[in-house]
Each structure stands twice: as structure tokens, then as C-alpha cells.
BALOBA-1460 file (C-alpha; in Angstrom, 3 decimals):
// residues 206
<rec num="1" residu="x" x="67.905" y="99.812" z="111.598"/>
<rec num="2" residu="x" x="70.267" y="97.716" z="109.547"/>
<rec num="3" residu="x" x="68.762" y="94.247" z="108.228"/>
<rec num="4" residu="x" x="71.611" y="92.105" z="109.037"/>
<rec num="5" residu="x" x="71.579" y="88.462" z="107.155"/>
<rec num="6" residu="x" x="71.588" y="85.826" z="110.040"/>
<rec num="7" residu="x" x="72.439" y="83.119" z="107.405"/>
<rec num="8" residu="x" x="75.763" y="84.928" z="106.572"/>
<rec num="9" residu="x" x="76.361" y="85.011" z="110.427"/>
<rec num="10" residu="x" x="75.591" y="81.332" z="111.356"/>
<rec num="11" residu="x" x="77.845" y="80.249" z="108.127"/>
<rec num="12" residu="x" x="80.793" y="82.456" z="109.660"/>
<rec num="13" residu="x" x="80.271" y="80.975" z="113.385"/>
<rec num="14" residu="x" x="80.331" y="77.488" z="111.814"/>
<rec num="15" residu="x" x="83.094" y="77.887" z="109.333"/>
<rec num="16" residu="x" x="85.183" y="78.876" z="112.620"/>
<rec num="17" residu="x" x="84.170" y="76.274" z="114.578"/>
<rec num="18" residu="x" x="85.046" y="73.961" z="111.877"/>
<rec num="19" residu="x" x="88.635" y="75.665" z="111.756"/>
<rec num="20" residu="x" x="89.418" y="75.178" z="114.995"/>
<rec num="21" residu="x" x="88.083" y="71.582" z="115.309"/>
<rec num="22" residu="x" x="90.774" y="71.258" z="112.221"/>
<rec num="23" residu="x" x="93.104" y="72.406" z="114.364"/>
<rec num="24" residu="x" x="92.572" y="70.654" z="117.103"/>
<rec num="25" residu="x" x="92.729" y="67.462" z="115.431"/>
<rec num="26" residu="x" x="96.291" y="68.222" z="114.199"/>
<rec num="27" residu="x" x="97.037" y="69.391" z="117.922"/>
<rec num="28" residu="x" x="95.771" y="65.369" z="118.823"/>
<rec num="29" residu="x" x="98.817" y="64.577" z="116.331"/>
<rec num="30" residu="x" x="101.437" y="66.437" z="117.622"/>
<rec num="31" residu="x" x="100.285" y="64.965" z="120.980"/>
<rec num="32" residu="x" x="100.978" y="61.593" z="119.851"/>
<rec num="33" residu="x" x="104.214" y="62.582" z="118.006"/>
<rec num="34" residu="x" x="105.312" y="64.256" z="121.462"/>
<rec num="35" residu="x" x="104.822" y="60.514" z="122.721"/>
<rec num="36" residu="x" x="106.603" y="58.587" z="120.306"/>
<rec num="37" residu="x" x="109.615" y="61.278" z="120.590"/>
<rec num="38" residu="x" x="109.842" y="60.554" z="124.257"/>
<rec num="39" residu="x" x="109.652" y="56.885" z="123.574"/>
<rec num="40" residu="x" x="112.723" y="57.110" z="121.178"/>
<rec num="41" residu="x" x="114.512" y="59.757" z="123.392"/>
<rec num="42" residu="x" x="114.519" y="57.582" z="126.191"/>
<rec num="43" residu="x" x="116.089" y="54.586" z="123.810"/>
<rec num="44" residu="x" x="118.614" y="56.962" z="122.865"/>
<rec num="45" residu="x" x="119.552" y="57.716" z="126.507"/>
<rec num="46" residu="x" x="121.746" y="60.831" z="128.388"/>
<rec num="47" residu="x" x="122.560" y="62.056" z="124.533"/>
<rec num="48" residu="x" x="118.921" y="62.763" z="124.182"/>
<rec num="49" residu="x" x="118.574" y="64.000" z="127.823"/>
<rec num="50" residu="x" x="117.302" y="67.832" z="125.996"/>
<rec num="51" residu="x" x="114.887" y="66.565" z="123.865"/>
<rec num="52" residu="x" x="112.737" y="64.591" z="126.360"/>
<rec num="53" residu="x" x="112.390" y="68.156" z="128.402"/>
<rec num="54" residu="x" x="111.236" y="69.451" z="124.481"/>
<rec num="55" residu="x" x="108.761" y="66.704" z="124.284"/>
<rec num="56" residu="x" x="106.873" y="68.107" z="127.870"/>
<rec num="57" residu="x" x="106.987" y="71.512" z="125.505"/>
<rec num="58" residu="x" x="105.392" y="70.151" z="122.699"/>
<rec num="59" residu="x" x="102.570" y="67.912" z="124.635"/>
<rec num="60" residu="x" x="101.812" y="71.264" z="126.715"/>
<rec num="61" residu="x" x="101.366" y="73.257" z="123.486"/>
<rec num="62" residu="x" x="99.169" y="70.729" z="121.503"/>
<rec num="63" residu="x" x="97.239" y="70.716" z="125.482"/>
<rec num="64" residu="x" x="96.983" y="74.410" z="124.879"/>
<rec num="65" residu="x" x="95.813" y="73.868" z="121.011"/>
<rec num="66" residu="x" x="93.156" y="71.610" z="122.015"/>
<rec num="67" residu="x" x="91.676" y="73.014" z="125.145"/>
<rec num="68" residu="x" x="91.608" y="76.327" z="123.398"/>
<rec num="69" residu="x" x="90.293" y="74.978" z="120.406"/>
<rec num="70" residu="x" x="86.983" y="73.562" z="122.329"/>
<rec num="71" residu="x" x="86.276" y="76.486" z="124.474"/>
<rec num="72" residu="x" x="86.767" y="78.526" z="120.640"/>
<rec num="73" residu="x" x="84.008" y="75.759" z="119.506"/>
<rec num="74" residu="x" x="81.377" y="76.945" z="122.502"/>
<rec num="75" residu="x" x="82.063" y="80.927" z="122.220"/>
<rec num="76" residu="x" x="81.200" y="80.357" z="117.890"/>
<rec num="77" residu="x" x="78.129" y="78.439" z="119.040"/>
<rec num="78" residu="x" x="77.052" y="81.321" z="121.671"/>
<rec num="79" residu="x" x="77.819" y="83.844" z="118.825"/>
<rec num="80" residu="x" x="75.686" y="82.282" z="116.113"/>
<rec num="81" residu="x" x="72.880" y="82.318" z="118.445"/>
<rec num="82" residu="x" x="72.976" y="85.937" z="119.679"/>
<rec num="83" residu="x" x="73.607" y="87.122" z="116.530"/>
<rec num="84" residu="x" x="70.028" y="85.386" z="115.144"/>
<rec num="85" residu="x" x="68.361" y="86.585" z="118.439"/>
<rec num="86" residu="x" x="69.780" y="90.261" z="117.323"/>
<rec num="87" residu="x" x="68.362" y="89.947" z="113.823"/>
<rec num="88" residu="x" x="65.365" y="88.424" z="114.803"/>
<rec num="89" residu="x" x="65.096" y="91.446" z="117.763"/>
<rec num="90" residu="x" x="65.785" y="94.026" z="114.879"/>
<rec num="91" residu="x" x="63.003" y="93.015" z="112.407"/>
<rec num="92" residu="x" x="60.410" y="92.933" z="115.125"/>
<rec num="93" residu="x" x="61.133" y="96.130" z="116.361"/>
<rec num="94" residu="x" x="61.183" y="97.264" z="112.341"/>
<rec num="95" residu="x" x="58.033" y="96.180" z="111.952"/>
<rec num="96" residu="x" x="56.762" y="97.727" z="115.139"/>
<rec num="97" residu="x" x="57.798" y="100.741" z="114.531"/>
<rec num="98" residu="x" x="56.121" y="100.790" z="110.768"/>
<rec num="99" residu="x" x="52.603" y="100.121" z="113.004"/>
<rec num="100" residu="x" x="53.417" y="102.767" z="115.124"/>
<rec num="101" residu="x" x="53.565" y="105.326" z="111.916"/>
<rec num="102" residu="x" x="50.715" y="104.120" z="110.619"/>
<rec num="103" residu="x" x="48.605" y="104.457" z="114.087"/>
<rec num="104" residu="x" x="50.427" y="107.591" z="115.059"/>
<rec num="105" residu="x" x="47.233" y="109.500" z="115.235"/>
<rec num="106" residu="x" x="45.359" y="106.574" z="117.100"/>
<rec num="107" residu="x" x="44.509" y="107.110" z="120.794"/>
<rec num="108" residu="x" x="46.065" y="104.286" z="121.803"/>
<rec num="109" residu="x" x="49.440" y="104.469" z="119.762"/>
<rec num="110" residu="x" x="51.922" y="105.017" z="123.053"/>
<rec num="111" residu="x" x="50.682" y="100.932" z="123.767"/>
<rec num="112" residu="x" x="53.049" y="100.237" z="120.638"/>
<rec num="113" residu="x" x="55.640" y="102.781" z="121.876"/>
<rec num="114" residu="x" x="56.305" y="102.050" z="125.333"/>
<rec num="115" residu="x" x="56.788" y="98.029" z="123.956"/>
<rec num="116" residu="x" x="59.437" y="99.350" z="121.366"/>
<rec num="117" residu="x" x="61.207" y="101.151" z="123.812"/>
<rec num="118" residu="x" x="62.028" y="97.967" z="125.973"/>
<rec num="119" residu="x" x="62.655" y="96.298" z="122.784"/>
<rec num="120" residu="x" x="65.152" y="98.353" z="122.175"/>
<rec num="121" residu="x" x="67.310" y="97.991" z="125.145"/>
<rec num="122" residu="x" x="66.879" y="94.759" z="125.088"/>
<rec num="123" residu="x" x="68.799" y="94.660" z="121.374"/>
<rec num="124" residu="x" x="70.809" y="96.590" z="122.689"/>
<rec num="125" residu="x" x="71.874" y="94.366" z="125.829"/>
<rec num="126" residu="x" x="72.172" y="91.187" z="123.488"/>
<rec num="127" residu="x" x="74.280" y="93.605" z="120.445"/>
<rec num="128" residu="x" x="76.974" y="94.172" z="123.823"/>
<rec num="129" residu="x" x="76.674" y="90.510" z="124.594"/>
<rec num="130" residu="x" x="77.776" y="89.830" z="121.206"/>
<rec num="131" residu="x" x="80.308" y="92.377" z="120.734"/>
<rec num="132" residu="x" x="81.661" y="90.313" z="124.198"/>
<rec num="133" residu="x" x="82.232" y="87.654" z="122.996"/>
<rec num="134" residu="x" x="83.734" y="88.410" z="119.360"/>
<rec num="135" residu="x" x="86.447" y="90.440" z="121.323"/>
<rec num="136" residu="x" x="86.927" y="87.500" z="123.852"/>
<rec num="137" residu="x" x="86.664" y="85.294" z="120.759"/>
<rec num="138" residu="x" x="89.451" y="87.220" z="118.851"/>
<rec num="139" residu="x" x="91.811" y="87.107" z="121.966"/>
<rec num="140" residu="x" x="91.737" y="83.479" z="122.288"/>
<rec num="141" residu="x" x="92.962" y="83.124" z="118.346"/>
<rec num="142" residu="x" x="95.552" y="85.474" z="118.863"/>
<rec num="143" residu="x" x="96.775" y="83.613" z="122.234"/>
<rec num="144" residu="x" x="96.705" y="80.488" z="120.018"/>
<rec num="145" residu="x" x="98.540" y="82.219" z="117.794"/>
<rec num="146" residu="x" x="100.923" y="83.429" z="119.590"/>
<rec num="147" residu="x" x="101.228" y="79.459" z="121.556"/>
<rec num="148" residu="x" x="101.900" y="78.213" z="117.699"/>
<rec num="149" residu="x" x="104.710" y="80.577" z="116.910"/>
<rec num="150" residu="x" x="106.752" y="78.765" z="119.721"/>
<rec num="151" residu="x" x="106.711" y="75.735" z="117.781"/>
<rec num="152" residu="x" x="109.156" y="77.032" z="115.967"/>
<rec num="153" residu="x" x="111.424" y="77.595" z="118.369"/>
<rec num="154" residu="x" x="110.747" y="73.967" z="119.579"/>
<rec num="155" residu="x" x="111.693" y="72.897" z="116.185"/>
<rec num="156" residu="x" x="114.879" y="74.441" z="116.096"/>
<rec num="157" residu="x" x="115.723" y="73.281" z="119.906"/>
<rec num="158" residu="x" x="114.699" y="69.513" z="118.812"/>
<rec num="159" residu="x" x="117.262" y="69.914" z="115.844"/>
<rec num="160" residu="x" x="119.888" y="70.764" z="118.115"/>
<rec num="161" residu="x" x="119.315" y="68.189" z="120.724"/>
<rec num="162" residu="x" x="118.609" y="65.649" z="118.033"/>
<rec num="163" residu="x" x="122.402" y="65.956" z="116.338"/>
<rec num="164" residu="x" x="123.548" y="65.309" z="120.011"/>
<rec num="165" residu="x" x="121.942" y="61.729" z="120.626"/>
<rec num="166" residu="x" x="123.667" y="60.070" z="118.192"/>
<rec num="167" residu="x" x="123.510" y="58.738" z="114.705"/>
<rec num="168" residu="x" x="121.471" y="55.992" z="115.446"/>
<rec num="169" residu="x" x="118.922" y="58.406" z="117.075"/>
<rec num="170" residu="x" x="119.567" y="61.288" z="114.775"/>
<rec num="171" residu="x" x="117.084" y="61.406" z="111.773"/>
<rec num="172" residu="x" x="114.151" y="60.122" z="113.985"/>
<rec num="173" residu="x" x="114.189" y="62.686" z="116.553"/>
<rec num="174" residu="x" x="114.702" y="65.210" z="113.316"/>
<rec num="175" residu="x" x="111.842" y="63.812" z="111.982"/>
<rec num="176" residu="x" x="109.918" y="64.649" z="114.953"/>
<rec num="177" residu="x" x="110.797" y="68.268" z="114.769"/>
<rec num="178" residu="x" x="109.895" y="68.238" z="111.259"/>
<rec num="179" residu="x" x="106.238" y="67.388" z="112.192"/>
<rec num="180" residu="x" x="106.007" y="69.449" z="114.717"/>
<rec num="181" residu="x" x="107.203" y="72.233" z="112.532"/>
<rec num="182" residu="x" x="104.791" y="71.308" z="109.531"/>
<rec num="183" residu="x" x="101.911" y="70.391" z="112.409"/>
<rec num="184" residu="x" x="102.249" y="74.032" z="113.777"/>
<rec num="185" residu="x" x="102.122" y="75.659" z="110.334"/>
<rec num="186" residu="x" x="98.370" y="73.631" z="108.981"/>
<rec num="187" residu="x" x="97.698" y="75.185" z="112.707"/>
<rec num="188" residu="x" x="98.340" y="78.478" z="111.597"/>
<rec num="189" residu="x" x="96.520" y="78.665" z="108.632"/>
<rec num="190" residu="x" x="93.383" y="77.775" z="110.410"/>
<rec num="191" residu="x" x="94.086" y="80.136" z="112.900"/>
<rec num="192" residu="x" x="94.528" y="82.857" z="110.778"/>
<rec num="193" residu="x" x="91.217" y="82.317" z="108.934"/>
<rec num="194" residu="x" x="89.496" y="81.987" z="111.840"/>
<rec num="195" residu="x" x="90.893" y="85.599" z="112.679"/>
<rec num="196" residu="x" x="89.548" y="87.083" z="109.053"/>
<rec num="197" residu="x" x="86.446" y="85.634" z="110.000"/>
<rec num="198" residu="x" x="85.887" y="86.875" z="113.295"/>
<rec num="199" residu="x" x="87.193" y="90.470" z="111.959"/>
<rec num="200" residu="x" x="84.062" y="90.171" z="109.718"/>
<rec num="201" residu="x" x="81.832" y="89.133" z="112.577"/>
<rec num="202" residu="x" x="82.861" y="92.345" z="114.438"/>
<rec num="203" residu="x" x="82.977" y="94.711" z="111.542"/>
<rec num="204" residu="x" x="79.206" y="93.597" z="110.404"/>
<rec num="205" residu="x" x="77.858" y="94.664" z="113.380"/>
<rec num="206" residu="x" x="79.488" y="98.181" z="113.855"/>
């Protein structure tokens, strides 16, 4: 069997926890700039009727950001513990079997056998768990993902509606879709490293 490093595994499970909780703080941001845009949309009046509807966009995707981001948190938490149950698992059973070799010709050898065999399925139950929940892991990044690259779009939409308010109302609301565009890209990048790192959680294990 392979002697995995648990340390390497925790470090990987934290790093994307620590991501996420990045992200989700920026998420918190856009929340409150979806606030203040509402605030200043309504001052503007009917001009900035659109961009009001944006701002319900833009809270629902940093709602998205954040509740994602925390149930992200708890699956790296659950991974970083069956991965050191796994390792732990695999060096028993190593060192099992090396007292099985040695008292193969003992009478009472099959007592270290018939142990090793339930070990073994039982690695093998928590080794499925785990490959669970790096696959459900991965599909929740690449949802987020895929929530962030609307942002985009709502940046662009807020531009439009912005040069119909008004001067006076103008360059704040554009402000507002610059942050949300910046916001969504710091997202991103956290995102995306998350992803590299859960590729390597999967890949380690295979």
C-alpha cells in the first residue's frame, strides 16, 4: 500500500477552506455594495428603475458566494479527517500484514488474517467516502464558478442602466459595477485555486 502524507492532506483541506472563507468575505462586500446601490438607485428614481432589479442580482449572487462558501468550509473539514483516518487505516494494516509474514508458519497466523481482511474493507469504505466528497467538493467550486462569471454580465447591465439615471447618478452607480466587477474577479482567483487544490486531493489518492 501507498504511504500517503496526512500532513500534506490536512494543509490542502485547510488552505481551501481558507480560500473560500476569502471569498466569502468579499461576497459580504458585494452584499453591502448591492445595498448602497439600491440606496442611490432609489435617489435617482424611474431613470434608475433597471439597476435596482440588478441590485436583487447581485445580493442573490454574493447569497450564493457565501452560503456556498460555508458548506465548501464543512466538506474541507470532513475531507481532512477521512483522509487521516485513511492513512492512519493504511499503516495499521501495513504493519499487520508485516506480522502476518513473519508468523506465517505459526498455528495461529489466520487470527492476524481474518482482522486484516475487515481492515481492509473498511479502508476501503472510508477511501469511497473520500473520493465522495472531493467530487461533490469539486462540483460546488465549479457551480461557484460558474455563479461568478455572471458578474460580468451584471457589470455590463449596471453600466448600461447607470448612463440612463442621469448625470447626477451616473459615476456612482458606475462605480458600483466597477466593484462588483473587481469583487467577482479576487472571487475567482480563490476559486480557481481552490480547484488546483482539490484536483491534487483527488489525484493523490488514485
Amino acid at each position: 500500500m501507498t504511504d500517503l502524507n496526512v500532513d500534506n492532506h490536512f494543509v490542502t483541506a485547510a488552505v481551501v477552506a481558507a480560500e473560500l472563507y476569502k471569498a466569502r468575505e468579499i461576497a459580504n462586500d458585494i452584499s453591502l455594495t448591492a445595498s448602497n446601490a439600491r440606496a442611490l438607485a432609489l435617489r435617482a428614481g424611474q431613470g434608475a428603475a433597471g439597476f435596482r432589479a440588478i441590485t436583487d442580482f447581485i445580493d442573490q449572487l454574493a447569497d450564493t458566494t457565501v452560503k456556498t462558501s460555508d458548506v465548501i468550509n464543512l466538506k474541507a473539514v470532513t475531507i481532512s479527517r477521512l483522509a487521516t483516518v485513511a492513512v492512519r487505516s493504511e499503516r495499521t494494516i501495513d504493519r499487520f500484514m508485516q506480522a502476518a509474514t513473519i508468523s506465517r508458519e505459526s498455528e495461529f497466523v489466520q487470527s492476524i488474517i481474518d482482522p486484516i481482511e475487515q481492515m481492509k474493507a473498511e479502508h476501503a469504505k472510508v477511501l469511497r467516502h473520500f473520493h465522495r466528497e472531493v467530487a461533490q467538493l469539486s462540483e460546488l467550486l465549479e457551480s461557484l464558478a460558474r455563479e461568478i462569471k455572471t458578474a460580468s454580465v451584471l457589470s455590463a447591465m449596471s453600466r448600461v442602466e447607470a448612463s440612463q439615471s442621469g448625470k447626477k447618478f451616473e459615476e456612482g452607480l458606475n462605480v458600483v459595477a466597477d466593484n462588483v466587477s473587481t469583487a467577482a474577479e479576487r472571487i475567482q482567483v480563490h476559486i480557481m485555486l481552490s480547484q488546483s487544490l482539490c484536483r491534487e486531493l483527488s489525484d493523490d489518492y488514485y
